[in-house]
N, C-alpha and C positions, 0 to 999 in steps of 0.2 A: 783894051781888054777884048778880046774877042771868044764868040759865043760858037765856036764850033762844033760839030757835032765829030766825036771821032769813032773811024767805022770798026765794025765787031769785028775780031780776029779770032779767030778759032784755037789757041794755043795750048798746046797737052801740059794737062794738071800738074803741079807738083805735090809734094807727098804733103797732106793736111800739117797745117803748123798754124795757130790761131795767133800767134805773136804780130802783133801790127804791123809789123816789119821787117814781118817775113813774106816770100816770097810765092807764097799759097793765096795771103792775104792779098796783095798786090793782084794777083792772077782772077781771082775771084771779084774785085771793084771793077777790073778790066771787061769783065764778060758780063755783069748785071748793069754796070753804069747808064747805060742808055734804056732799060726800060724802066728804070726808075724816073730818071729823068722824064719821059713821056709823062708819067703820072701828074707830078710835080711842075712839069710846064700846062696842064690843068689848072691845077688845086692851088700851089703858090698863089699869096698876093704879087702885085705889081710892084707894091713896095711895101716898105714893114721891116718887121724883125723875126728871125726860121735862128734858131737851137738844133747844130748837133749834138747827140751825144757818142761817146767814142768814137769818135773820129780818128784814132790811128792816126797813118801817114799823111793825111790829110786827103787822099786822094778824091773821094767822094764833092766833098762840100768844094774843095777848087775847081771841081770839073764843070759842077751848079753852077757855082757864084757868077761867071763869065754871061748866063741865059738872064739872070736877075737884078743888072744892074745898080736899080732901085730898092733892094733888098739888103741888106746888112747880114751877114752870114757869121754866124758866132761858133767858131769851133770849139770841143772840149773834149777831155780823157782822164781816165784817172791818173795815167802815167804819164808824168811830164817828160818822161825818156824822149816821148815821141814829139813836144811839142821843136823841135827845131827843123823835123819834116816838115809839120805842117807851114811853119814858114818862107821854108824853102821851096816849097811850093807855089805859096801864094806869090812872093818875088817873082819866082821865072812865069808864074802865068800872066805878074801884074792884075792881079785881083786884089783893089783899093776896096772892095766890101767884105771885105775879110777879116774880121777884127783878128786880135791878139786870141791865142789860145787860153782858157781859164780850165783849171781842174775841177771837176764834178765827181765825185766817189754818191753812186748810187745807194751805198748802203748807209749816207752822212749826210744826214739833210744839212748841219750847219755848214757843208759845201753845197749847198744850192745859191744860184743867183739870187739877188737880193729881190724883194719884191717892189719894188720899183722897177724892175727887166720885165716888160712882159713878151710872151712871143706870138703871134700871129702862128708858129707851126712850129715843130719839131720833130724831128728825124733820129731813127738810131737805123743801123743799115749791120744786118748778118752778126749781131751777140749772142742769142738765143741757145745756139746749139753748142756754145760753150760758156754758157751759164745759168743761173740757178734762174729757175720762174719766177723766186722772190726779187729779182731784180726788177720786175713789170711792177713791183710796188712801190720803191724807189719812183720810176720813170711817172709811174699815176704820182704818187704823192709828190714830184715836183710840177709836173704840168697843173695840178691842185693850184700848186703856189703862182706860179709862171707863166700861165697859158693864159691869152686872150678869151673871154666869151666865145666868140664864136671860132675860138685857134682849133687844129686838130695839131693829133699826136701821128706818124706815120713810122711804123715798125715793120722791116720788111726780114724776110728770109723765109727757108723751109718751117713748116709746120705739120702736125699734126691735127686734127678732126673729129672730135668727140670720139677721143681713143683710136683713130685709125689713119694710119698713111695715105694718103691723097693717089701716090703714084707708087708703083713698086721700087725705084728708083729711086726715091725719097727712103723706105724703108731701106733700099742696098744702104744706102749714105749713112743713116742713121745707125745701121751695124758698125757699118767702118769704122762711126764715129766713136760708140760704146766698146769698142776691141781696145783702146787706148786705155781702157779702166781710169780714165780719167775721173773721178766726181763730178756729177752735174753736167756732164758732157751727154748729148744727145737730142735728137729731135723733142721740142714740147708742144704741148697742145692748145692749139687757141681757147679752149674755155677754162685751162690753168690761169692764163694772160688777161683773160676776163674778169674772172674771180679777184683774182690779185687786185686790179686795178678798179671794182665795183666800190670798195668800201672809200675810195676817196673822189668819189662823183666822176670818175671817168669811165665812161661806155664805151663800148666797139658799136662804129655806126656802116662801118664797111667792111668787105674782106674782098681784094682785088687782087685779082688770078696773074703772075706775072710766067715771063717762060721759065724753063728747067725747073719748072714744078713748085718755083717758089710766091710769095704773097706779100701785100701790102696791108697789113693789118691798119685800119685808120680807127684813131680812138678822138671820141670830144667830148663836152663836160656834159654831163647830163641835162638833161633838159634843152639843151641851145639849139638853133636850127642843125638839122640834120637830115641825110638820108636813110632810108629806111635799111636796114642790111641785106647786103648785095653782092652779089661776086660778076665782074666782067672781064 
């Protein structure tokens, strides 16, 4: 299994399609991979148990698994269409910490992992902008069930800022993205994701700047060792 780092490639977008497995998707894991990774070669334990959620084609959590050894990597989605990507992945990379795919539907806790799973971390990577805020409730209310004491949650993508765009760039996107008249499609706001996720004890203890103007939202249970809110 090896941990390589593979370099940034500058490759022109294809037309947005949010489907796991589409080729938008794919384009977009390809250009954020590595500064997520930064983060997370941080904040990860040495060893343990990290939850994705939606994990799509699986690209994300294979590219990790390789840096983590010692970490058991539990991928998940609500569409099991996708789970034979993510295995197919895992084979050609040979990432043995890569469990079996399990379904998670955010909106049905009776699919959440059983409480006996717990996870040291969990990740979801670019949902946001094509789904409802109420989703961040789902995600609180199983890290409630799931999440170690001192676990965090780490939700990354564009956002929004006490009602406002970060970047004008960020607003271009978030047009583009609302021209589709898609429902629930569009940039949302970190203190939606807040609110959501307050009534089942999980706080935002971070908010970490990544490029192309998007963020590492880090949430953990209240009360447990934390840093104070922070953007670097």
């Amino acid at each position: 299994m090896s941990a390589s780092i593979l370099p940034f490639v500058d490759e022109p977008r294809p037309a947005i399609d949010p489907h796991p497995l589409s080729d938008y998707v794919a384009w977009a894991g390809r250009r954020n991979r590595n500064p997520i990774l930064e983060v997370f070669r941080e904040r990860f334990p040495k060893t343990g148990d990290v939850l994705e959620l939606a994990s799509g084609a699986g690209l994300h959590i294979n590219y990790f698994a390789p840096h983590f050894p010692d970490v058991a990597f539990q991928p998940s989605d609500l569409t099991e269409e996708v789970f034979a990507s993510i295995e197919a992945k895992r084979a050609e990379q040979g990432n043995a910490n890569v469990r079996d795919p399990i379904r998670i539907d955010l909106t049905d806790a009776a699919t959440f992992p059983s409480d006996e799973r717990r996870y040291d971390a969990i990740f979801v990577i670019n949902i946001f902008q094509v789904a409802p805020v109420a989703i961040n409730d789902g995600i609180a209310a199983l890290a409630a069930k799931t999440l170690k004491d001192d676990g965090r949650v780490y939700i990354y993508g564009p956002f929004k800022i006490d009602g406002r765009y970060t970047t004008p760039s960020n607003q271009a996107f978030d047009e583009e993205i609302r021209a589709a008249a898609v429902p629930e499609w569009g940039l949302k706001d970190v203190r939606d994701l807040e609110a959501a996720a307050r009534p089942h004890g999980i706080v935002l203890t971070e908010t970490i700047e990544r490029p192309a103007n998007n963020f590492i939202l880090v949430f953990g249970r209240a009360g447990s060792p934390a840093t104070n809110h922070s953007t670097s």
